[in-house]
C-alpha positions as CSV (number, residue, x, y, z in Angstrom):
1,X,44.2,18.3,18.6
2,X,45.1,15.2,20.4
3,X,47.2,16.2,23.4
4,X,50.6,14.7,22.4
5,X,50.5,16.8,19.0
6,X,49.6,19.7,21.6
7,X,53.1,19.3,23.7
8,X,54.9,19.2,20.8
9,X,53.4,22.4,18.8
10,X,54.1,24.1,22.6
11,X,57.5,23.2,22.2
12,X,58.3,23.9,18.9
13,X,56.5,27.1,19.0
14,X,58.2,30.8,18.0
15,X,57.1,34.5,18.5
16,X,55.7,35.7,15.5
17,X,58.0,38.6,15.6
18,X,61.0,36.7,15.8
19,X,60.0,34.4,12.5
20,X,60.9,36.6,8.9
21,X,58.3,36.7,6.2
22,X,58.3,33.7,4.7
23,X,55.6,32.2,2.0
24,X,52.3,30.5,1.8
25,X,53.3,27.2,2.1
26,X,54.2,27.7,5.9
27,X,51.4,29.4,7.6
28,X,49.6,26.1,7.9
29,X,52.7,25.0,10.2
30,X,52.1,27.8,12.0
31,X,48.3,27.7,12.7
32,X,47.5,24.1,12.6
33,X,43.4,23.2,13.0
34,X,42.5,22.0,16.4
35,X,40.3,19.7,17.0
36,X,39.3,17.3,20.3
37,X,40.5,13.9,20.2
38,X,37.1,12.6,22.0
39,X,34.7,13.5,19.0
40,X,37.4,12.2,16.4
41,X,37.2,8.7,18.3
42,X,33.4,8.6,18.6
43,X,32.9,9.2,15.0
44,X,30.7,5.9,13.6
45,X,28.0,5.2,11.8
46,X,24.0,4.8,13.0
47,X,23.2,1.7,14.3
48,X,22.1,-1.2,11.8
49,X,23.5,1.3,8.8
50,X,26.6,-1.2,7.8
51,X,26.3,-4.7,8.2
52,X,30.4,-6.5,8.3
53,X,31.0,-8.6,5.5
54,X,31.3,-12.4,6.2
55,X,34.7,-13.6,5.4
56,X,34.7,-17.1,4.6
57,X,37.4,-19.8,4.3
58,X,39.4,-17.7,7.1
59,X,39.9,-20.4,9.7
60,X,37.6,-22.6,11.8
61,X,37.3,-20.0,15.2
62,X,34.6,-17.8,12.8
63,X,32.5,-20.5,11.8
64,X,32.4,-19.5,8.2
65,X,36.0,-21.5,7.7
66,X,37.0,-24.5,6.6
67,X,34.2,-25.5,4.4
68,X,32.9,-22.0,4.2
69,X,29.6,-23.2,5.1
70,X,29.2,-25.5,1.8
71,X,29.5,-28.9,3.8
72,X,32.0,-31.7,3.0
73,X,32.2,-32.4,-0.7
74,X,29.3,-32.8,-3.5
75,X,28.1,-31.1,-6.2
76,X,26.8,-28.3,-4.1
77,X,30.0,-27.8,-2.4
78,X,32.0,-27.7,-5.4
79,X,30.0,-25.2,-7.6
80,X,26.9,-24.2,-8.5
81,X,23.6,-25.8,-9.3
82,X,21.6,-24.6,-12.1
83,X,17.3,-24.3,-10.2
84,X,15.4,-27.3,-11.2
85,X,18.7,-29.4,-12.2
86,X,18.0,-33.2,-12.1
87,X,21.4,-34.3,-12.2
88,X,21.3,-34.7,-16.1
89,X,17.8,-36.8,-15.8
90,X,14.9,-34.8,-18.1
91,X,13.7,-31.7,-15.3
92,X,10.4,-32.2,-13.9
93,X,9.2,-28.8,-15.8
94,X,9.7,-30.9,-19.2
95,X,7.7,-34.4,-18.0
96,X,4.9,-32.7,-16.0
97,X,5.0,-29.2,-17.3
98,X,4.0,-26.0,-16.1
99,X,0.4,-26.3,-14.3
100,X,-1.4,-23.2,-13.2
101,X,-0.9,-19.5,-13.0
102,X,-1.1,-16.1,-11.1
103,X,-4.3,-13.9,-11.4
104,X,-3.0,-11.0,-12.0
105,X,-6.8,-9.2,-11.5
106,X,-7.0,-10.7,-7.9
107,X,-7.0,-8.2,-5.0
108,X,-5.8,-9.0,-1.6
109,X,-8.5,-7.9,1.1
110,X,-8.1,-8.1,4.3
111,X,-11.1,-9.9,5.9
112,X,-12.7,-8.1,9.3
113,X,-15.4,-9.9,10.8
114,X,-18.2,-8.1,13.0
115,X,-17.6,-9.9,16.0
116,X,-13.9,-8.1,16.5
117,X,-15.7,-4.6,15.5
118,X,-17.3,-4.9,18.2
119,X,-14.7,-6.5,20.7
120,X,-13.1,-2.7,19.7
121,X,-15.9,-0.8,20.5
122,X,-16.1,-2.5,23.9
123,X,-12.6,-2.2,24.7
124,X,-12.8,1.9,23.7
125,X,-10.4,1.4,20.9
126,X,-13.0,2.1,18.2
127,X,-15.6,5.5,18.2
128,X,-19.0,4.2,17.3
129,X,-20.1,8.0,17.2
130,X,-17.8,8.4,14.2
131,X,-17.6,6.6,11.0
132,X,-15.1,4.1,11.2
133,X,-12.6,3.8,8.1
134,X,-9.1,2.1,7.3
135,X,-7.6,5.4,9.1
136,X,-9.3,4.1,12.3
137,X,-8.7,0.2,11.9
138,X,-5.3,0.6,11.2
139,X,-4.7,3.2,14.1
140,X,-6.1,1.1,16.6
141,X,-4.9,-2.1,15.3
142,X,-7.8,-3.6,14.3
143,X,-6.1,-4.7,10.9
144,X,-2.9,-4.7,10.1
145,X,-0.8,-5.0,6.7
146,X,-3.6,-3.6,4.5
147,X,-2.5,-4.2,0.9
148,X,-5.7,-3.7,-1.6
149,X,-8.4,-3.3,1.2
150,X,-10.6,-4.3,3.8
151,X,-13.1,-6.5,3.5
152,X,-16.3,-6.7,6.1
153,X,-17.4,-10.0,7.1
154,X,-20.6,-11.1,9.4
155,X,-19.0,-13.8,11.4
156,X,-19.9,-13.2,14.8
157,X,-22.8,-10.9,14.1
158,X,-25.4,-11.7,16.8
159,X,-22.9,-10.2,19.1
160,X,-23.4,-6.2,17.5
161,X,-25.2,-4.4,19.7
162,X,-23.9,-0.6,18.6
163,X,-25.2,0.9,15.2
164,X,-22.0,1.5,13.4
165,X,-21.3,3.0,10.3
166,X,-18.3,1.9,8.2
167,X,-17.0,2.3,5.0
168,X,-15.4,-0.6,4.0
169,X,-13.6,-1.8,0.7
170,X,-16.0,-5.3,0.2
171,X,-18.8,-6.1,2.6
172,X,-20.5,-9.6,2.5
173,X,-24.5,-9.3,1.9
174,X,-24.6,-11.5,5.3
175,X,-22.9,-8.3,7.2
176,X,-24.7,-5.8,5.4
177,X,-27.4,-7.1,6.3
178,X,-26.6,-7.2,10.3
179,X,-25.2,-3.8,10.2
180,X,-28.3,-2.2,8.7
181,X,-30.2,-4.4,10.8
182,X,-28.8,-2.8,14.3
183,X,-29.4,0.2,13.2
184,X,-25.8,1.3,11.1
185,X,-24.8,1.7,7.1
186,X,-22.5,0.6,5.0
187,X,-21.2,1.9,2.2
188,X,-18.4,0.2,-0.1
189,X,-15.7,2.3,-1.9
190,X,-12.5,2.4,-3.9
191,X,-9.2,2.4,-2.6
192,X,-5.6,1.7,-3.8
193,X,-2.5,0.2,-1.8
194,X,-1.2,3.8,-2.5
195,X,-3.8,5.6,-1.3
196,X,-4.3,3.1,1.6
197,X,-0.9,4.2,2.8
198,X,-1.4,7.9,2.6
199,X,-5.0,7.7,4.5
200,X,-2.8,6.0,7.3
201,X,-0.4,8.4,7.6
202,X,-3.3,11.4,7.0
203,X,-2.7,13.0,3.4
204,X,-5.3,11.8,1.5
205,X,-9.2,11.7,2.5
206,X,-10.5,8.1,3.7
207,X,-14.4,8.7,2.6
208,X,-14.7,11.5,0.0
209,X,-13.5,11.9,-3.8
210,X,-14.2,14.0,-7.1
211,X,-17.4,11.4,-8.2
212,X,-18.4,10.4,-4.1
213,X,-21.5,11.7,-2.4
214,X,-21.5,10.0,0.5
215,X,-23.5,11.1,3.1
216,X,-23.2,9.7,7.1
217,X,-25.6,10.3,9.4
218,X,-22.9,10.8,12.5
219,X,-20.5,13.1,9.9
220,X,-19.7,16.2,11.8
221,X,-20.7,19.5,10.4
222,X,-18.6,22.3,8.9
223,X,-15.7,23.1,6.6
224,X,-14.1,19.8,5.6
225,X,-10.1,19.1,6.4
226,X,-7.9,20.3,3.3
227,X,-5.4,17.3,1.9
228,X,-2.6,17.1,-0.1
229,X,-3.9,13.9,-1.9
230,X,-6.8,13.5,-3.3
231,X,-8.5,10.4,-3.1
232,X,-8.4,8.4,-6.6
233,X,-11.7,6.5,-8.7
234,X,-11.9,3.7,-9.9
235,X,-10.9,3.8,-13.8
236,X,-11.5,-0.2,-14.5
237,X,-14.8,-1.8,-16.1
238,X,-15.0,-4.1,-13.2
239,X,-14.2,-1.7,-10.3
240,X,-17.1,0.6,-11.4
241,X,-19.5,-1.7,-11.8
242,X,-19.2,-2.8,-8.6
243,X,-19.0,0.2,-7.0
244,X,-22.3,1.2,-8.9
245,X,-24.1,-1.8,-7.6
246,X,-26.6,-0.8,-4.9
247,X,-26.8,-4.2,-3.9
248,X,-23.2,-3.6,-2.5
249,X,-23.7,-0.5,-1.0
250,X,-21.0,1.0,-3.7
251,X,-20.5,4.7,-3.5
252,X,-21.0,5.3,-6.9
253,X,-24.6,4.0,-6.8
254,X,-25.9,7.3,-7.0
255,X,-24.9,7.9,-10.6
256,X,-27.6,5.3,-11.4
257,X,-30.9,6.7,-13.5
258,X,-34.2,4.5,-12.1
259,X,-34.5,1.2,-13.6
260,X,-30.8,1.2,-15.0
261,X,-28.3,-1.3,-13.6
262,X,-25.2,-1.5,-12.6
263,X,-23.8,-2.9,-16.0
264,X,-22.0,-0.2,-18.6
265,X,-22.5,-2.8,-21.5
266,X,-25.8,-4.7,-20.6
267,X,-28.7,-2.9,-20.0
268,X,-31.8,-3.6,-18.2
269,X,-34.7,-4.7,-20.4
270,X,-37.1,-1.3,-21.2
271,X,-34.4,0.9,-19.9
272,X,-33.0,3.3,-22.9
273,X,-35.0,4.7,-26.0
274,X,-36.4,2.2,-28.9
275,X,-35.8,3.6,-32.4
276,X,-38.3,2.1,-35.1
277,X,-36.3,1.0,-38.3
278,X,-38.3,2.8,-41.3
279,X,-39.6,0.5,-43.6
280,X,-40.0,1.1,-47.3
281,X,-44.0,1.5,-48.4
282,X,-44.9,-1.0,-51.0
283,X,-46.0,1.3,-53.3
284,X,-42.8,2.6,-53.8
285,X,-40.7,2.2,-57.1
286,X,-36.8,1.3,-57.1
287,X,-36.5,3.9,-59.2
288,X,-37.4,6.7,-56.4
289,X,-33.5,6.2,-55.4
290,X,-31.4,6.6,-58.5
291,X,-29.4,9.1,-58.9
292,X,-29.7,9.3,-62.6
């Protein structure tokens, strides 16, 4: 209770066994809630959780008056503008039309390059001993803002001197090539901006899924951490044939039969079983099929 309301109550206030029985309605006279004026004050909300309302047109000393930020006269300071609008002329959309248009099958990758791999390594920011995955680029700042994945790159490649072993969205042939070539792997698999966001923040597995065997030479031994999420597949013609490409190191190489490739609509010339179509002997009369 603020402390004038306090004085007053003190003054006003009469033994109980002096006061008759009256009703309801004047016990909460009588007992009023108390509470300190300090907190009452302080009461407001987090910081950045309500942004004030410009008011414009409400005098010059704001500097939203006046012209309300609309400069002096115009089309544009008098109403709207319709996007594109010519002032009456034909719009540049009708004489040049609409050119171009958004992939909507393109992925963003974010491109690594060896040479800052091992700038990481160097500095102690990056565990050669362990395989390194988006979990540990993003931790340590290697990459930042991963949308669909990472992609490895061989720029700067004479200067890898660990053998490292990463699993990586995309890898060039150039940096596979270097990698295996100190002495490391690399193996390509499937992730989603989803899933990318969940291996960051350590519910969902960065190597292993339902259809991956992958195997690392520097993967510790013993009973695997349980998540919450499970890593997802690839469900898409495209994403599994790439990820069944040996050439690119996919994870899902291993569901390839010898000879077969990576293709689920082409296959590989002798691969598959040759049925003979049965030819009719010469001898054989038309009538051999009649029914009647």
């Amino acid at each position: 209770m603020p402390p004038n309301l306090q004085k007053a109550f003190r003054a006003s206030w009469v033994p109980a066994s002096s006061i008759t029985r009256t009703g309801p309605s004047f016990l909460p006279f009588l007992y009023p809630q108390q509470r300190s004026a300090s907190i009452l004050s302080a009461l407001s909300d987090n910081a950045g959780a309500y942004h004030r309302k410009i008011r414009r047109g409400r005098g010059p000393s704001s500097g939203k008056g006046k012209t309300s930020g609309r400069g002096h006269k115009g089309q544009k300071a008098h109403g709207k503008v319709p996007r594109g609008f010519n002032g009456g002329q034909t719009p540049d959309v009708v004489v040049h039309g609409v050119r171009g248009f958004e992939n909507q099958f393109s992925v963003d990758m974010k491109p690594l390059n060896l040479e800052k791999v091992q700038s990481w390594v160097d500095q102690g920011r990056l565990n050669p001993s362990e395989p390194i995955t988006v979990r540990e680029l993003a931790k340590s700042g290697c990459v930042s803002q991963v949308k669909d994945g990472v992609k490895l790159l061989a720029k700067g490649s004479e200067k890898l001197t660990f053998p490292l072993h990463i699993v990586a969205s995309r890898a060039s042939a150039s940096a596979i090539e270097a990698v295996e070539a100190a002495g490391g792997s690399v193996t390509t698999r499937y992730y989603t901006p989803q899933s990318i966001e969940r291996i960051i923040k350590g519910k969902t597995d960065p190597i292993h899924s339902l259809q991956s065997q992958i195997a690392l030479p520097v993967e510790k031994l013993g009973k695997q951490k349980e998540y919450p999420v499970r890593l997802p597949d690839p469900t898409s013609r495209k994403d599994i044939e790439y990820y069944r490409d040996p050439a690119h190191r996919g994870y899902l190489s291993h569901h390839l039969e010898e000879g077969q490739g990576p293709s689920l609509f082409f296959k590989a010339p002798g691969v598959g079983k040759f049925v003979a179509r049965k030819t009719r002997s010469k001898g054989a009369s038309a009538t051999e099929n009649r029914i009647w």
